[in-house]
C-alpha positions in Angstrom: 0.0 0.0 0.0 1.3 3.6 -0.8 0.4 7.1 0.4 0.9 9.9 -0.7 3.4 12.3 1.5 2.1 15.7 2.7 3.4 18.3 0.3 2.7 21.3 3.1 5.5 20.6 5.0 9.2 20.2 4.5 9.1 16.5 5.5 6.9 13.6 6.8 7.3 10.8 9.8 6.2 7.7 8.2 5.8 3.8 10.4 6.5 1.4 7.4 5.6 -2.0 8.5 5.4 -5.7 6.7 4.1 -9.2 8.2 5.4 -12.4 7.7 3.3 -15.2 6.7 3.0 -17.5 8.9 5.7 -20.1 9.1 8.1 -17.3 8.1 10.9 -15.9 10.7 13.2 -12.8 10.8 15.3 -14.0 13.4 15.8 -17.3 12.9 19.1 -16.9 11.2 21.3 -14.2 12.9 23.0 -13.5 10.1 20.0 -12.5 8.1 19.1 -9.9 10.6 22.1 -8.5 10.3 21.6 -8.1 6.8 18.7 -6.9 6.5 19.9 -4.0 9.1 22.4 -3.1 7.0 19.5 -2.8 3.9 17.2 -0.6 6.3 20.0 1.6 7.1 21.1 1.5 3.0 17.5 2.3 2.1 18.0 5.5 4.4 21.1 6.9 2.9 19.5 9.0 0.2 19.7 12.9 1.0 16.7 13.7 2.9 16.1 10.5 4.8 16.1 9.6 8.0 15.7 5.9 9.7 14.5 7.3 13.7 13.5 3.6 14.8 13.8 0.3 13.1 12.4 -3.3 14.4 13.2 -6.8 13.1 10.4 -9.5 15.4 10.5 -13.1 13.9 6.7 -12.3 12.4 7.1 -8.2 11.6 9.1 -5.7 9.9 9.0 -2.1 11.3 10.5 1.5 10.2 10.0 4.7 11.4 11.2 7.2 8.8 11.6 11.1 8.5 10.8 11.3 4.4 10.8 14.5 2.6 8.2 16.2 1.2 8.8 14.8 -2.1 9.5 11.3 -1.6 6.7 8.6 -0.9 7.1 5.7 1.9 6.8 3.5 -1.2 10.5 4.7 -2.0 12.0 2.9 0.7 9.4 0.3 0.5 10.5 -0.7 -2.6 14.5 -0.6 -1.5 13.4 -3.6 1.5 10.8 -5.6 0.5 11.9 -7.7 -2.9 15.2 -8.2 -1.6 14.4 -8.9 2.2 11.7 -11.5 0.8 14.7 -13.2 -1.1 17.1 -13.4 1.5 14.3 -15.2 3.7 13.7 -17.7 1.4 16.9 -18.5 0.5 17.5 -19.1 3.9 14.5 -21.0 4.5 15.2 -23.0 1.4 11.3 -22.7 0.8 9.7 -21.2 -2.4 7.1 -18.9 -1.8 5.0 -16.1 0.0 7.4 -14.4 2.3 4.9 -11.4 3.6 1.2 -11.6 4.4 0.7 -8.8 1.7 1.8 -5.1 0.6 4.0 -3.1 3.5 1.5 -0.6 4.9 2.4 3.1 5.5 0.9 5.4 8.0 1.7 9.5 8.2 2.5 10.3 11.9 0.7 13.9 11.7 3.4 15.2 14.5 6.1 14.8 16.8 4.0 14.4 19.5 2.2 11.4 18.0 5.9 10.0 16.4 7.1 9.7 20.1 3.8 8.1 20.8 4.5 5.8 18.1 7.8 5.5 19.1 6.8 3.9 22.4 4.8 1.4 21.6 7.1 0.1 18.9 9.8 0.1 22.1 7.1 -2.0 23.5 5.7 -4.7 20.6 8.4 -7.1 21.4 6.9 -7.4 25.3 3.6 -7.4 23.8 4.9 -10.5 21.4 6.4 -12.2 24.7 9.9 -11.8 22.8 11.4 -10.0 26.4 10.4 -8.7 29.7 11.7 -5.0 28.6 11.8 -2.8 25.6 15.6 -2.7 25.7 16.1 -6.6 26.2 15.2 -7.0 22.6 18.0 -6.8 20.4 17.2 -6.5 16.6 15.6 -2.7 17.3 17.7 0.3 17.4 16.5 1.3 20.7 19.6 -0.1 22.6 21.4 2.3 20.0 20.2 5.4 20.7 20.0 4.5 24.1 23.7 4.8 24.1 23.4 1.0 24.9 25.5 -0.7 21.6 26.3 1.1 18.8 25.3 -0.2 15.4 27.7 1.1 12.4 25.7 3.8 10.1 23.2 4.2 12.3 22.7 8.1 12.6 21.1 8.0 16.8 20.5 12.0 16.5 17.9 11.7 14.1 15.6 10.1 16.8 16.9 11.9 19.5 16.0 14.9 18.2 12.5 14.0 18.7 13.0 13.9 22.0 15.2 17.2 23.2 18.0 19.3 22.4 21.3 17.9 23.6 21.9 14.0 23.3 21.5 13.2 27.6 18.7 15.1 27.9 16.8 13.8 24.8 17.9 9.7 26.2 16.4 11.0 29.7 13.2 12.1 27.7 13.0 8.5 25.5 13.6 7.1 29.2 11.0 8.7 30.6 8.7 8.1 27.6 9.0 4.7 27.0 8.9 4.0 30.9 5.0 3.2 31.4 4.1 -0.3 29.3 1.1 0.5 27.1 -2.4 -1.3 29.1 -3.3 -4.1 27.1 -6.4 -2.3 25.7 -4.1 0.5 24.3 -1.4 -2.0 22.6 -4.5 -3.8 21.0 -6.1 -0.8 20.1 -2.9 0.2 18.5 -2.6 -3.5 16.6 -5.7 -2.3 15.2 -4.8 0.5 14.1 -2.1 -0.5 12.1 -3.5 -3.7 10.8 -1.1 -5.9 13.4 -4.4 -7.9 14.5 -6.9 -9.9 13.1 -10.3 -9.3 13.5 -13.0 -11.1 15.0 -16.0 -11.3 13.0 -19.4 -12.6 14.4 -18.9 -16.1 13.9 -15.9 -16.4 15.6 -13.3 -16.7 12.8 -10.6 -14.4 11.9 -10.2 -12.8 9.1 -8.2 -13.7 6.1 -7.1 -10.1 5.6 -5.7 -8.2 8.6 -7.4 -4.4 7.9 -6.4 -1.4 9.8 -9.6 0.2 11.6 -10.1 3.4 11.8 -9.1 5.0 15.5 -12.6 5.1 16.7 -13.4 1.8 15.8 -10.3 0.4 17.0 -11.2 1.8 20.3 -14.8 -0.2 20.4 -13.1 -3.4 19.2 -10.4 -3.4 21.8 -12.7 -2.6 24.6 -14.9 -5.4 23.8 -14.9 -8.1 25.9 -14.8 -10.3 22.9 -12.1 -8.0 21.0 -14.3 -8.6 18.1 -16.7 -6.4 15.5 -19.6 -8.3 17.2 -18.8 -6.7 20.4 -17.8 -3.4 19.2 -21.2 -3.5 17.1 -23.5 -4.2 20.8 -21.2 -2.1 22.9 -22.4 0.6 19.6 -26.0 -0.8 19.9 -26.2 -0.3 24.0 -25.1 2.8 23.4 -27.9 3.8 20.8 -30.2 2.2 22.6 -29.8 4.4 25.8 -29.7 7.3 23.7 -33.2 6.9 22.1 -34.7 5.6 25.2 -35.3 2.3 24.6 -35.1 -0.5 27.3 -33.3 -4.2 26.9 -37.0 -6.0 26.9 -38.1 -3.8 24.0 -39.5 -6.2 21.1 -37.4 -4.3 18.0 -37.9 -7.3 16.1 -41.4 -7.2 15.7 -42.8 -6.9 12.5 -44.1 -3.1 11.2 -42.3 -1.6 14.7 -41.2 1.4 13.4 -38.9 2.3 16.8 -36.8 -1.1 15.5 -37.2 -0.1 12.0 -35.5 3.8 13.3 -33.2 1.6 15.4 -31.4 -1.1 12.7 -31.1 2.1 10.5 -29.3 4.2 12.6 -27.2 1.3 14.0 -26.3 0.6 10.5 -25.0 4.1 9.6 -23.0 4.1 12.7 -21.1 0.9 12.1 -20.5 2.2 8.6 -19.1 5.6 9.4 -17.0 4.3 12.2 -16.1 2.1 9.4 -16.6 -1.5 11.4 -19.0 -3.0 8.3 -21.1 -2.7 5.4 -24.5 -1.8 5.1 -25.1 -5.2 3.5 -22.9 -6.8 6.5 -25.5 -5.1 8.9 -28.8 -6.1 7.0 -27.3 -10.2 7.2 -27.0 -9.4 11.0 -30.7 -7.9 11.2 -31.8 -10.5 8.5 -33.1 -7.8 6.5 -32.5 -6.9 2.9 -30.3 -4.2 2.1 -33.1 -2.8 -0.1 -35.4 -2.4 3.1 -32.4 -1.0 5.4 -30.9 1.5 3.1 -34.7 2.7 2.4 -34.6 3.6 6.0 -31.4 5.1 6.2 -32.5 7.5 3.6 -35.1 8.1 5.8 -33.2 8.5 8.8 -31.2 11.6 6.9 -33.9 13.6 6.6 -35.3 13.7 10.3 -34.1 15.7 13.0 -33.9 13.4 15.4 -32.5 10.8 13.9 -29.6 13.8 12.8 -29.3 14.8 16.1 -27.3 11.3 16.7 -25.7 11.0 13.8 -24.2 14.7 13.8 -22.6 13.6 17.1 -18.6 13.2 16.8 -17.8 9.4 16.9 -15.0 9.9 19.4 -17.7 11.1 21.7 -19.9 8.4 20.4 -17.2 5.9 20.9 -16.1 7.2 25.0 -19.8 7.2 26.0 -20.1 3.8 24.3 -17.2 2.7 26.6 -18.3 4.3 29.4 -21.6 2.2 29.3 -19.8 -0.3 29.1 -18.0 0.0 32.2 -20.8 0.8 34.5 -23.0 -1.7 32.8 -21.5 -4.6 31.3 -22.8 -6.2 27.8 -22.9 -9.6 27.2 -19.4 -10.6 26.8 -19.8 -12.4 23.2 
């Protein structure tokens, strides 16, 4: 997948990531990770660019790069991937898929939200039960510009200038900002964010394709009991139900009721713009057709009630959703 850099400023912090299919392992050969290092910090020598964080796991790839204005994450992209996917199977000996699909790119909109980023990747090797600590792990360039080992090439000031002027003080910052672990409902909203997890579906697979959700939805999903788009989707539909007055025992379902007719609609158009389905995926759930449900969609546009709701910001949607859920408990499906 490639985006597009932002042309309004002089440069962009991109997190570059790829996943291994299963079966496949960056580690498993020290040698390799050494190699492919040396390409991640080759891919970076171009004027302009900047590797601030790399990290090898034996299932994920991970950069954090400074890119100018005029150069997509696809540039570097295209520097790794071919050539990292060739070294694994020439060491595995095995023919084949060597990631799960395209590298993904995401624009961190600031420094503030790159040293965000930059903690939880310090942290995704304790969440993958690789090490008890973020500096135990050694294929990362943490330890580096931690002043911990020194890897040849690697430029340490380019992350540590996210941090602070002066390299101690900006390694006292990282210190202090990679110091509290990430709760597990903030790692696995992050996962979702970036596509690291797959997502439960009502049936209780997992899909085939690991899709990044959008932040909101992410949020719902991870504070599910289940972790899944089922219990994002009743955590959504306690929420709408409280808000239009409605009570657990009320028959929705019966036939001509135009509350549940108002109800499935507006449920519908939430889950959509939070991005967690289809409309047809929420007409199979109601076991309606999609002809019906969009008719009252449509519907539900032109009244002032029903806009009232929707006109609401979805991460206020999404907190009061969550808050009902803490004082109040759905069922845990």
């Amino acid at each position: 997948m490639e985006n597009s850099a932002p042309t309004s400023a002089p440069s962009a912090v991109w997190h570059i990531v790829w996943q291994l299919t299963e079966g496949r392992d960056l580690l498993a050969n020290p040698g390799l990770a050494g190699r492919i290092r040396s390409r991640l910090l080759g891919a970076h020598r171009q004027p302009g660019r900047e590797l601030l964080h790399y990290l090898l796991t034996p299932s994920e790839m991970h950069l954090l790069s400074r890119l100018p204005a005029d150069q997509a994450p696809g540039d570097v992209a295209r520097a790794v991937g071919n050539i990292v996917a060739r070294w694994v199977r020439q060491v595995d000996g095995v023919s084949g898929l060597v990631f799960a699909g395209p590298y993904r790119a995401f624009a961190i909109a600031s420094d503030e939200a790159a040293r965000g980023e930059f903690r939880m990747l310090a942290w995704r090797p304790v969440a993958l039960g690789l090490c008890n600590a973020p500096t135990h792990h050694a294929s990362s360039s943490l330890r580096t510009t931690l002043g911990l080992r020194r890897i040849e090439g690697f430029n340490l000031s380019n992350a540590l200038r996210l941090f602070g002027d002066g390299i101690p003080q900006a390694r006292t910052a990282l210190r202090a900002s990679i110091a509290r672990r990430p709760s597990a409902v903030e790692m696995r909203q992050w996962e979702l964010v970036r596509g690291l997890a797959p997502v439960r579906v009502d049936d209780g697979t997992f899909s085939s394709v690991r899709r990044p959700l959008k932040g909101a939805a992410a949020a719902l999903v991870a504070t599910s009991p289940s972790h899944s788009i089922d219990g994002a989707l009743l955590l959504l539909e306690r929420w709408l139900r409280s808000k239009l007055g409605l009570h657990d025992g009320d028959d929705l379902d019966a036939p001509h009721s135009l509350a549940g007719a108002r109800f499935r609609a507006l449920l519908a158009m939430l889950a959509v713009r939070l991005g967690l389905c289809s409309a047809a995926a929420m007409a199979r759930r109601f076991h309606r057709a999609k002809a019906t449900l969009s008719e009252r969609m449509a519907a539900c546009r032109q009244e002032p009630e029903s806009q009232a709701i929707l006109g609401l910001p979805l991460k206020r949607i999404v907190q009061e959703a969550i808050d009902l859920r803490h004082r109040s408990p759905p069922d845990a499906r």
